[in-house]
N, C-alpha and C positions, 0 to 999 in steps of 0.2 A: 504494500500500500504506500503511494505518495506522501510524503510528510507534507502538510501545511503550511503555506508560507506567513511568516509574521502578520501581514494585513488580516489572511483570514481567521489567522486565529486570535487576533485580537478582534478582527468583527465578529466573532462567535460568541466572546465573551459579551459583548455588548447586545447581543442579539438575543443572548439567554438573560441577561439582567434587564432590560427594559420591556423584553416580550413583544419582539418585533416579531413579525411576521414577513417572512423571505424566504425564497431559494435561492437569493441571488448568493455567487459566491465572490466579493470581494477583490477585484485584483487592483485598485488603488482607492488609496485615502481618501478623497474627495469623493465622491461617491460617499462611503460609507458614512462620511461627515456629513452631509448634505441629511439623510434619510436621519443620523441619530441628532440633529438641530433639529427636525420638523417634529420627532417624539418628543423633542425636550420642550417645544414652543408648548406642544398639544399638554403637558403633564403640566405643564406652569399655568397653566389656564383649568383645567380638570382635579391634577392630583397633584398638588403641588406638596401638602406634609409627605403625601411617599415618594415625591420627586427628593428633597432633602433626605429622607431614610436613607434612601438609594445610595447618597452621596456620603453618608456617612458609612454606609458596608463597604462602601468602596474605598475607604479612609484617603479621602479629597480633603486636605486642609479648611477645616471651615473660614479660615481668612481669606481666600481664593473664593470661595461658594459666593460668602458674603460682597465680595468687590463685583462677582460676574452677575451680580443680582441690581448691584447699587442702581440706580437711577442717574448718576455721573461715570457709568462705566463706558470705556469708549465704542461698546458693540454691543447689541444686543443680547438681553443673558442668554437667549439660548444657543445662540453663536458661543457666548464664554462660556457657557457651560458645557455643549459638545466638547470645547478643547479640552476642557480641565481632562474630562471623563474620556475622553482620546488618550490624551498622554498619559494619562493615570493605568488605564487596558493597555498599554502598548510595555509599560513598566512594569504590570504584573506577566505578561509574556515575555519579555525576557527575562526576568527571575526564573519564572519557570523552564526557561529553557537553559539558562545559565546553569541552574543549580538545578540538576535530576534528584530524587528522591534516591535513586541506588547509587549516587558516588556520596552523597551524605553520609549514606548508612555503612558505608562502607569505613570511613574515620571513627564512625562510634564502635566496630566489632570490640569488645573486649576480650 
């Protein structure tokens, strides 16, 4: 099986945490940006305390949350908030591919 390239597995993860609905499979940023700004427009208007839950499982700096929301921000929040929540899925994928679960376990054998 083909491994996954970075964009899609980080729009999977976005695609399982907001409950998007796609087949599409991701082969650049923009794109996947565009579609998780239009959930985030929609959740800030509908479900905006579990739009912030969200952002807190995702451990997004609430200082960041707070400035992409402000009213003097220079973009609209759901533009800033795409990003945060962009870089923030692109940083839990590479952890996870940095650091495997079996070379971990491997420094603790006793």
């Amino acid at each position: 099986m083909e491994e996954k390239n970075t964009t899609q597995l980080t729009a999977d993860l976005i695609i399982r945490d907001f409950e998007l609905e796609t087949t599409t499979d991701f082969q650049n940023e923009d794109e996947l940006f565009r579609m998780l700004a239009d959930q985030i427009a929609w959740m800030i208007e509908r479900r905006m305390e579990w739009l912030l839950s969200l952002m807190y499982r995702m451990d997004i700096d609430e200082s960041q949350v707070q400035a992409a929301l402000s009213p003097v921000a220079p973009e609209p929040a759901n533009i800033g908030l795409a990003r945060l929540v962009l870089e923030r899925q692109k940083q839990r994928v590479h952890t996870k591919q940095t650091y495997r679960p079996s070379a971990l376990g491997e420094e603790w054998d006793w």
